[in-house]
C-alpha positions in Angstrom: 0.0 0.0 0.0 2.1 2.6 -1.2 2.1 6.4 -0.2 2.6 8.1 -2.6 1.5 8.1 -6.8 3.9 8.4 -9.4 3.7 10.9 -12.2 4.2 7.9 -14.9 2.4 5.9 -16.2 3.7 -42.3 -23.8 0.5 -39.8 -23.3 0.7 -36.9 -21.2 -2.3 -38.4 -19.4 0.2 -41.6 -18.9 2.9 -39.5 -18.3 0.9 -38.1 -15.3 0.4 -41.0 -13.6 4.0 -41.9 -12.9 4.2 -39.4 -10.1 8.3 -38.4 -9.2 9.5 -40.6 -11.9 13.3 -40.3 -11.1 12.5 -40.3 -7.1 14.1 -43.3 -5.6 11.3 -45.6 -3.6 11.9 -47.7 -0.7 9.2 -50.4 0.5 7.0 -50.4 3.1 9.4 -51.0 6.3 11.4 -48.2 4.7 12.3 -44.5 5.9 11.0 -44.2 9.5 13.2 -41.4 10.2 15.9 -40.2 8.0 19.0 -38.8 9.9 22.7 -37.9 8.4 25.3 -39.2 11.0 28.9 -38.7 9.7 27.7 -37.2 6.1 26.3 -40.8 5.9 22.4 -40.6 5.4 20.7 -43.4 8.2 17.6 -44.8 7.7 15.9 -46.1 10.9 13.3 -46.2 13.4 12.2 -43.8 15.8 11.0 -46.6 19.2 8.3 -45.7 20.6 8.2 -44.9 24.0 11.4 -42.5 23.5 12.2 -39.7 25.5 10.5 -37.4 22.9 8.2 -35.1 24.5 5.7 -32.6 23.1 7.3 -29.4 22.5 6.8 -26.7 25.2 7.9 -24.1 22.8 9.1 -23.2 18.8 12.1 -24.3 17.5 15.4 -23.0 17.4 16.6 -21.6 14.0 20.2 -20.8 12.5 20.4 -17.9 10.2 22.5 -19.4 6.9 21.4 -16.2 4.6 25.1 -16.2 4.3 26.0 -19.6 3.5 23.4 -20.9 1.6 24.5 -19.2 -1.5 21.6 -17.0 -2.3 22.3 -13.5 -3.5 18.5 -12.0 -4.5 16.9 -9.0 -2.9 13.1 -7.4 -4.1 14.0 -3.8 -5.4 12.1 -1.4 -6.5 10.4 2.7 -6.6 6.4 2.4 -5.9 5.8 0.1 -8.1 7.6 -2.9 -5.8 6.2 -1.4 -2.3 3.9 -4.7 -1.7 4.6 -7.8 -3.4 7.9 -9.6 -3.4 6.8 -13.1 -3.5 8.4 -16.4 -3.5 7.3 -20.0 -4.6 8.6 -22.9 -3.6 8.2 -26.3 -5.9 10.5 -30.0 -7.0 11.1 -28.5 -10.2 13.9 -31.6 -10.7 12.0 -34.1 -9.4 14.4 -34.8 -6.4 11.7 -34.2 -4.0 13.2 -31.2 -2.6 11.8 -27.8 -2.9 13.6 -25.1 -5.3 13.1 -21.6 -4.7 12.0 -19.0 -7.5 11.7 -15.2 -6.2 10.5 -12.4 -7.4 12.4 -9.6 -7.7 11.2 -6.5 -8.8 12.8 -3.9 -10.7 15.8 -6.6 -11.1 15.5 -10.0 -12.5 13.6 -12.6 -10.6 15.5 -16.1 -9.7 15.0 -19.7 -9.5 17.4 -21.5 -7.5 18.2 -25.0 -7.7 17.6 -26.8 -3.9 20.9 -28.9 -3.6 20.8 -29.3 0.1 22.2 -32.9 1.8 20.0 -34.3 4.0 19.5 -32.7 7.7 22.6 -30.8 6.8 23.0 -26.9 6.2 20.8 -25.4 3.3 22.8 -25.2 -0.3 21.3 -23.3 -3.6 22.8 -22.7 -6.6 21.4 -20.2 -9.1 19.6 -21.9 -12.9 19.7 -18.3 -14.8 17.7 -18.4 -17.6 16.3 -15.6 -19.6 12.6 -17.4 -19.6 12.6 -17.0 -16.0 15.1 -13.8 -15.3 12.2 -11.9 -15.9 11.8 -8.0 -14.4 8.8 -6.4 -13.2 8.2 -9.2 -11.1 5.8 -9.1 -8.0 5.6 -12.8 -7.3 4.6 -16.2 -8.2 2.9 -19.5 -7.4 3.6 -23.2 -8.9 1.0 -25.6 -9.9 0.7 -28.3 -12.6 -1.5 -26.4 -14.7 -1.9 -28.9 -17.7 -1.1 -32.1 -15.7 1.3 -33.0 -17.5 3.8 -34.4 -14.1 5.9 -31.1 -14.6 4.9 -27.8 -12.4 4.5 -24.7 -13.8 5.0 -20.9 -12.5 2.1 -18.2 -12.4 3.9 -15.6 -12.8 2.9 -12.3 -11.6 4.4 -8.5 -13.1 3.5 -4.9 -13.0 2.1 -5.1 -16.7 1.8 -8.6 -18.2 1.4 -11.3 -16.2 3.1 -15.0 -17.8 2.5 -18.4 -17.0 5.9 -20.4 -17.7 5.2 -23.8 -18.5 7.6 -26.9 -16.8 10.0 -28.8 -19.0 11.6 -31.1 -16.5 15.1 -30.2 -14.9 14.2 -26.9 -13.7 13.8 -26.0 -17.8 10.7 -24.1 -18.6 8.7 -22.0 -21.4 6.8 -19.3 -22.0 3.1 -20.7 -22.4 0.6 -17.4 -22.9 0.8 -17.9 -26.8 -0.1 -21.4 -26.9 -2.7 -21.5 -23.8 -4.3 -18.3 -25.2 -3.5 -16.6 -22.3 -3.5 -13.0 -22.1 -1.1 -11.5 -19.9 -2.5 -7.9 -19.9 -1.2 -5.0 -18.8 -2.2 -5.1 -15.0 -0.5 -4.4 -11.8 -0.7 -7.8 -10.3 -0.2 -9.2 -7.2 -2.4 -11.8 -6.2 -3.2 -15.5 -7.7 -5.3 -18.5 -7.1 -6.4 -21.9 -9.0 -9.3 -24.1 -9.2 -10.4 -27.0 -11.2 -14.2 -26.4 -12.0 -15.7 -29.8 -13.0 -14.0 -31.9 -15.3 -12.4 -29.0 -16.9 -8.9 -30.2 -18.1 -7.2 -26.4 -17.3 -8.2 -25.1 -14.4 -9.5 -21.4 -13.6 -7.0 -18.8 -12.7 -8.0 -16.0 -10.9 -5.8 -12.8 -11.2 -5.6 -10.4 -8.5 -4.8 -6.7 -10.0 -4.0 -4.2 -7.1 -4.0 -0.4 -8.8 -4.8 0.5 -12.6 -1.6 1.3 -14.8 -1.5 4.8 -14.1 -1.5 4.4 -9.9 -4.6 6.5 -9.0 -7.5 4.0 -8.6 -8.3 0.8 -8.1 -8.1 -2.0 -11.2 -10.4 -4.8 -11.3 -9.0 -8.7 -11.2 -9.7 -11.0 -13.3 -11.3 -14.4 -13.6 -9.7 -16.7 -16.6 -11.8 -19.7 -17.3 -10.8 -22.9 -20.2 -12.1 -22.2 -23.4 -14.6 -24.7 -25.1 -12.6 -27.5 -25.8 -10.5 -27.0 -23.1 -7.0 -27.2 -24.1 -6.9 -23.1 -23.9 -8.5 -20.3 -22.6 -10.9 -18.0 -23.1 -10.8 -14.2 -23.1 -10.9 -13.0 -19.0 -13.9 -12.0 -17.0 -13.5 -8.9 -14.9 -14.1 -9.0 -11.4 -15.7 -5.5 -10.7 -15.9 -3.6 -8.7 -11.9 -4.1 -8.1 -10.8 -2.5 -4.4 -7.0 -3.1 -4.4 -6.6 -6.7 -4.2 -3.6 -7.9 -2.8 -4.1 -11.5 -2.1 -6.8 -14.5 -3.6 -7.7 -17.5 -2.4 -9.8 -20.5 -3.9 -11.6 -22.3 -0.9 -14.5 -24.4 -0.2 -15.4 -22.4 2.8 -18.6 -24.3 4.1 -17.7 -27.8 3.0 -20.1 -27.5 0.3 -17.8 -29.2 -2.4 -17.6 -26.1 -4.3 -14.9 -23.2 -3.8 -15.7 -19.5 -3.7 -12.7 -17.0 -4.1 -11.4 -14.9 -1.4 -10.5 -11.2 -1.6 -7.8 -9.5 0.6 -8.1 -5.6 -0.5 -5.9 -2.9 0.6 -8.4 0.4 2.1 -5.3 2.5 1.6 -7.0 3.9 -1.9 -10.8 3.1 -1.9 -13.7 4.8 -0.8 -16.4 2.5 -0.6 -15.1 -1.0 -0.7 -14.2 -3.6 1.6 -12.9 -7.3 1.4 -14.8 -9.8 -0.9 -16.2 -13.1 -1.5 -16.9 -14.2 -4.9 -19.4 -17.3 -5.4 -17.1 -19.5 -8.4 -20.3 -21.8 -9.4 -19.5 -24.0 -12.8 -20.7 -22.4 -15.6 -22.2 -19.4 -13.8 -20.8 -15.8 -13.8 -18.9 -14.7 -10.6 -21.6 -13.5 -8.3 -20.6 -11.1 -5.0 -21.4 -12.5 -2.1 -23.7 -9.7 -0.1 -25.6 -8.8 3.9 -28.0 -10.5 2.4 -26.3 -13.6 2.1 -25.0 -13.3 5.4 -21.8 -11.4 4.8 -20.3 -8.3 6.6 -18.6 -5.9 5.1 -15.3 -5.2 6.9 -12.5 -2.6 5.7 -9.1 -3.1 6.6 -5.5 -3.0 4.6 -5.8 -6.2 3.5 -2.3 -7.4 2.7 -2.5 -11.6 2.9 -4.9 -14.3 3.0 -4.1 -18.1 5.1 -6.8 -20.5 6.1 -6.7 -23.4 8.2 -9.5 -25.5 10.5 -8.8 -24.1 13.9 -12.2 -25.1 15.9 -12.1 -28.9 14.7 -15.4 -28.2 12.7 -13.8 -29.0 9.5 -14.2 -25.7 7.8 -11.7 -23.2 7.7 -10.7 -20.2 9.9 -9.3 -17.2 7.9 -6.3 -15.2 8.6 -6.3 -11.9 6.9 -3.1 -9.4 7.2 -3.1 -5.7 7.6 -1.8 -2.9 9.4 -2.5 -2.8 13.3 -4.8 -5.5 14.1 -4.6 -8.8 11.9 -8.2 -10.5 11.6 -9.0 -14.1 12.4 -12.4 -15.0 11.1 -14.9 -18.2 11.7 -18.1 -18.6 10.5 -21.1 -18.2 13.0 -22.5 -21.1 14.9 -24.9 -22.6 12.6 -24.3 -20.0 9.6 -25.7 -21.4 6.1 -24.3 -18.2 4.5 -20.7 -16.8 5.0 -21.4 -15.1 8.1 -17.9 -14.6 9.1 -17.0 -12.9 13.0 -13.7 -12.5 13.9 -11.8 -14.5 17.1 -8.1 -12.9 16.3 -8.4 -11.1 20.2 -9.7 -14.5 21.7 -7.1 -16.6 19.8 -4.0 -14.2 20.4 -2.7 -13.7 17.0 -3.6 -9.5 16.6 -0.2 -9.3 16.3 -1.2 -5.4 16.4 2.0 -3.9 16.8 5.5 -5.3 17.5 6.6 -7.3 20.3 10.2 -6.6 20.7 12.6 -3.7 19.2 10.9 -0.8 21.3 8.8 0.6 18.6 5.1 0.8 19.8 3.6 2.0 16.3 1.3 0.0 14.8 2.4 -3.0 12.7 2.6 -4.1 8.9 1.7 -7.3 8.1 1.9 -9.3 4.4 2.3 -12.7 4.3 1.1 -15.3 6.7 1.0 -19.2 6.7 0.0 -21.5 9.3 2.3 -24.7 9.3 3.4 -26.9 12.4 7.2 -25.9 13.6 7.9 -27.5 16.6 6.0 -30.8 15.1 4.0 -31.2 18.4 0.6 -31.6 16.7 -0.8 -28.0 17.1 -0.5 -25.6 14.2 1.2 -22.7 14.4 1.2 -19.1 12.3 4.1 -17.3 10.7 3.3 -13.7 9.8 6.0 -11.3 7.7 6.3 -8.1 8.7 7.8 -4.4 7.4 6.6 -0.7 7.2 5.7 -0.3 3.6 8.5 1.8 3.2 8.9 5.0 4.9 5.4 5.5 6.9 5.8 7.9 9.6 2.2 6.4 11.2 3.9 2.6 11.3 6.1 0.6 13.2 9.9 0.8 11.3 11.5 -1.8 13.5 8.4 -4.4 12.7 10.2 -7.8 13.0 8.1 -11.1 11.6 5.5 -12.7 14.0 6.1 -17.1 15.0 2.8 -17.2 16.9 2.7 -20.9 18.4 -0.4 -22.6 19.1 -1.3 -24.0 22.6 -3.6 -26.8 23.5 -6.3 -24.6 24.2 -6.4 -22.9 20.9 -4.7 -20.1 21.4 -1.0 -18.8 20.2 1.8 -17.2 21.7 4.8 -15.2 20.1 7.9 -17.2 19.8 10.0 -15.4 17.3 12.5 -14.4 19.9 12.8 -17.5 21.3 13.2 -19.3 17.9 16.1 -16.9 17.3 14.4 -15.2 13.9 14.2 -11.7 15.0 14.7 -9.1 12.4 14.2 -5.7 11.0 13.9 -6.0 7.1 11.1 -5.0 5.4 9.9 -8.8 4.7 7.5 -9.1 2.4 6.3 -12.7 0.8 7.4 -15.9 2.8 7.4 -19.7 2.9 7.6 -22.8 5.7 9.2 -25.7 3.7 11.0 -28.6 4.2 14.5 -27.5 2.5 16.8 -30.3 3.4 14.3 -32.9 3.8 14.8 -33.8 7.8 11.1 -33.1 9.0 12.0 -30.0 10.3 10.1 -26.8 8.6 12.5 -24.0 7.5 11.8 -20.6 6.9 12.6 -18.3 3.7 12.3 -14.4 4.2 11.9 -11.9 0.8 13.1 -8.4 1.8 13.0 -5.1 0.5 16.5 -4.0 -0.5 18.2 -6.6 1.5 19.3 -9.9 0.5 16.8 -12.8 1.0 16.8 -14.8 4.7 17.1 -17.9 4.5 16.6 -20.1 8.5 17.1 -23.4 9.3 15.1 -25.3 11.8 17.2 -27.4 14.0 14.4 -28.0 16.3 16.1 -28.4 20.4 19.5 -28.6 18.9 21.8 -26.5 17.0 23.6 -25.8 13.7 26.0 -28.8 14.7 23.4 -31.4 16.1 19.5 -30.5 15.1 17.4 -32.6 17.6 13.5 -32.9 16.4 10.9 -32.2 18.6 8.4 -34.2 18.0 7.1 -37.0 15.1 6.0 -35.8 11.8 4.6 -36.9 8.7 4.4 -35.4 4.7 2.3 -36.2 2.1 2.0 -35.8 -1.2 -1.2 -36.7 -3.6 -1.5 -37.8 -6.7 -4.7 -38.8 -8.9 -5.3 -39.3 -12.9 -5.2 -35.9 -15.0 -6.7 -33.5 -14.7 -5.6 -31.8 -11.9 -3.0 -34.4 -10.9 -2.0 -32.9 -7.5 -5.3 -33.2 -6.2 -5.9 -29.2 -5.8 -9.0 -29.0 -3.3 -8.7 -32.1 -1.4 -8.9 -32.5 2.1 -6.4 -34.1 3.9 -7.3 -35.7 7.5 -4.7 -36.4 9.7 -5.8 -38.7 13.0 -4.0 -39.2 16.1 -5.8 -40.2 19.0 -9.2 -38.4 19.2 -8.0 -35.6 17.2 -8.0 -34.9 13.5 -6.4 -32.2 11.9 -7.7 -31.1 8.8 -5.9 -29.5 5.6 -7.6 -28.1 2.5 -4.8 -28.8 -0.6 -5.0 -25.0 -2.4 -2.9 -22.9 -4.7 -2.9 -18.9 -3.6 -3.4 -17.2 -0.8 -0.7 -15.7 1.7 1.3 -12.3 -0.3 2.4 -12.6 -3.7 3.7 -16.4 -3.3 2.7 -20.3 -2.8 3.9 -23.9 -3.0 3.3 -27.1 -3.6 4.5 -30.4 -2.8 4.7 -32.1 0.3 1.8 -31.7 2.8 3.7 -31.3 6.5 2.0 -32.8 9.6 3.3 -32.7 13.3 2.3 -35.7 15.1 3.9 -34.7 18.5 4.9 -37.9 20.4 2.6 -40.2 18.2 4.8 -43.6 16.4 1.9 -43.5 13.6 -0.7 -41.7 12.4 -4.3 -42.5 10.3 -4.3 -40.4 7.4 -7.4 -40.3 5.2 -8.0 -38.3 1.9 -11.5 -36.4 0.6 -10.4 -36.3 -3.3 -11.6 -33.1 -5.0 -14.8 -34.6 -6.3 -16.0 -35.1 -3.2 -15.3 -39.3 -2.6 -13.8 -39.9 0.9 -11.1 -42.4 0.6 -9.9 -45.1 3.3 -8.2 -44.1 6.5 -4.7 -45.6 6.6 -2.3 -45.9 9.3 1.2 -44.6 8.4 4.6 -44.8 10.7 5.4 -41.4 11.6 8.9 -39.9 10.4 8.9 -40.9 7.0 7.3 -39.1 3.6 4.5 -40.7 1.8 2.9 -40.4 -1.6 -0.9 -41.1 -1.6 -2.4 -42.5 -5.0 -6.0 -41.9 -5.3 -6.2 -45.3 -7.5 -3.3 -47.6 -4.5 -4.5 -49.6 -1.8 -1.9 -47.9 0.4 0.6 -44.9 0.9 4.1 -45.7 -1.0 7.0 -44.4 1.4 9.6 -42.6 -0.1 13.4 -41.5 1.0 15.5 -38.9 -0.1 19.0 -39.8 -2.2 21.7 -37.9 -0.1 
């Protein structure tokens, strides 16, 4: 939100069933916890009835922005005050996660993930000029033509690109041959649906100011063409009120998924946030009071959802400046009637906690993830004045709220060691070296990118988990081969967690891959899958410590293990 405006202007469906297909498997006694001892990589069992506990508290992390050879900052005039996204994806089929940021006025990157396992975090820079590209503002990954490769959404100020996936990190420019028009938009948010048995699915655009900077553009809805195998031309979402983040969800467990609007206040008059009803082979209809939905006005900066009352629909998290909002639906609601719980739950996150500034905060991306692996998801939440604004906290370090067995969250930034004062912007909690452990990647304004390595209990020299965990990745026949809007059900005890499978949401970035599940002090977990149609799949009990793929078509989960 920006202060000031600027004077200027075999088959590929057989291909797609061979999920990974250079990924080494192991059987089903294999990978119970992978450890390296020695630079050797040990495959083993975790007993149990060890002297694991559940963790009292987050994780410590080691700073290796230095080391892990990662030179990429998000630069920029007005044009690059919000965004500065990053998307993290297996673009080499290793099962690690690479890195592509935005950057800007300067080229984005993609960064090759060549980390050993459990050791410290390696990257080595894949320049191409397909994906140098400037004017970046972010990006998100998905298999968009389900083809086993993942492609990039790419977002710019002024035409937007979709990069399809060659293999080997390789990828091309697809707008041309998709029909997809790039326009001349300042964009900033992106989401993905499959509607039906649409073969492409729909891409929603989220456009944050008009070309000229002095009002707000409308976003844009991109459905498959007849036939298909392209697209047609895009439908625009008006009225447009700054949108800086959009999520596809199925918000009421209805089986169908509505988009989500996170809108900045900073330059409209009479908007607020949004929620679009996506109904196959309708047009985009606003939800309205009369549908149950309350109009609320806030900077929105970031969108992350997650089922935090057991009920099996989602809470939302929605970013802004001062107070961050946490939103359920009302008892009973058959509408969206949304109220929000943020003061109940503790995650305001209103103004910083530590650095001595007691200005109000500026938040942009969040994500809820488990970090200390103790069964209770916890919230990350990037922070950083927009850029020189008097009215908000400058020293406005990045929020680790933890969650409690009671449903509530406390800070634990300090504690885990991540305190900082950039201007972080976009964000992700991924897996880098493939140990169990979530790390954390920051995107700054101006200064170089951040790159932290959980080590849970232990340190740089000996990481010690915290507790058991779990990842999962899905795979069913094309389209839509990842499985985008299942539901993944994790059981341990008398407690399920639930996680909707999306693309979008949180500022300017996403990912994809593995699905991360703490399991605290549980040996095993039961994992069932609700597939995207709706059909509920078995529940399956799976030894903890180990990563899984799921086939929607397999009897059971096929573990998999890491090459050093």
């Amino acid at each position: 939100m920006p202060d000031e405006i600027p004077d200027t202007d075999q088959s590929a469906a057989d291909q797609a069933r061979k999920p990974w297909p250079r990924w080494k498997r192991f059987g089903a006694l294999a990978a119970a916890l992978i450890v390296v001892s020695g630079g050797v990589l040990v495959v083993t069992g975790w007993p149990s009835g060890s002297a694991t506990s559940p963790a009292d508290g987050p994780p410590n992390y080691v700073d290796e922005s230095a080391s892990a050879g990662i030179d990429h900052t998000y630069a920029g005039g007005f044009e690059f005050f919000v965004g500065g996204g990053v998307a993290a994806f297996d673009c080499n089929d290793d099962g690690r996660d690479e890195l592509y940021f935005a950057g800007g006025s300067e080229p984005a990157a993609l960064y090759r993930n060549e980390s050993p396992v459990g050791g410290e975090l390696r990257f080595t820079e894949q320049s191409s000029p397909v994906t140098d590209l400037t004017a970046v503002t972010g990006a998100y990954p998905l298999d968009l033509d389900s083809d086993g490769q993942i492609d990039l959404a790419v977002l710019r100020r002024g035409g937007n690109v979709v990069l399809r996936g060659l293999g080997d990190c390789r990828f091309e420019d697809a707008n041309d041959s998709l029909a997809i028009d790039g326009g001349e938009a300042w964009t900033v948010g992106f989401s993905a649906t499959w509607e039906g048995s649409n073969t492409l699915p729909t891409l929603a655009f989220g456009n944050y100011l008009t070309p000229g900077g002095d009002t707000c553009g409308d976003s844009r809805l991109v459905r498959p063409a007849a036939g298909g195998n392209t697209y047609a031309p895009p439908i625009a979402l008006t009225p447009g009120y700054c949108t800086l983040s959009v999520l596809f969800s199925d918000w009421a467990r209805s089986g169908q998924r509505d988009l989500r609007m996170a809108n900045d206040r900073h330059y409209y008059l009479d908007g607020s946030e949004q929620l679009w009803q996506i109904a196959p082979g309708a047009a985009p209809r606003l939800f309205t009071e009369s549908d149950g939905w309350r109009p609320l006005q806030i900077w929105g900066m970031g969108i992350a959802s997650h089922d935090l009352t057991d009920d099996g629909r989602p809470e939302v998290f929605i970013t802004s400046q001062g107070d961050n909002k946490l939103q359920t639906l009302d008892d009973g609601a058959a509408g969206p009637a949304y109220r929000d719980i943020a003061l109940d739950r503790g995650v305001t996150a209103q103004r910083p906690f530590v650095g001595g500034d007691v200005l109000p905060s500026t938040a942009w991306h969040p994500e809820f993830e488990d970090v200390n692996n103790d069964g209770l998801v916890d919230l990350f939440v990037s922070k950083g004045n927009v850029e020189a604004q008097i009215d908000n906290a400058m020293r406005d370090p990045s929020n680790l709220l933890i969650g409690k067995a009671d449903g509530t969250f406390v800070e634990g930034a300090e504690a885990a060691g991540i305190v900082s004062y950039d201007r972080t912007r976009g964000a992700a909690l991924v897996d880098l070296n493939l140990d169990g452990m979530l790390d954390l990647v920051e995107v700054n304004r101006q200064v170089n990118v951040r790159v932290w390595r959980n080590v849970g209990r232990g340190d740089a020299e000996q990481p010690q988990p915290m507790g058991h965990w779990l990842a999962v990745r899905l795979h069913q026949s094309a389209p839509n081969v990842d499985a985008i809007g299942a539901w993944v059900e994790v059981r341990v005890g008398e407690r399920t967690v639930v996680r909707e499978v999306t693309v979008g949401g949180g500022h300017a970035g996403g990912k994809i891959g593995w699905i991360h599940a703490g399991l605290g002090e549980a040996a095993s977990a039961e994992v069932r899958v609700q597939w995207p149609d709706g059909e509920a799949g078995p529940w399956m009990t799976v030894v903890a410590d180990q990563f899984v793929s799921i086939d929607r078509d397999a009897a059971e989960p096929l573990p998999w293990a890491p090459q050093q």
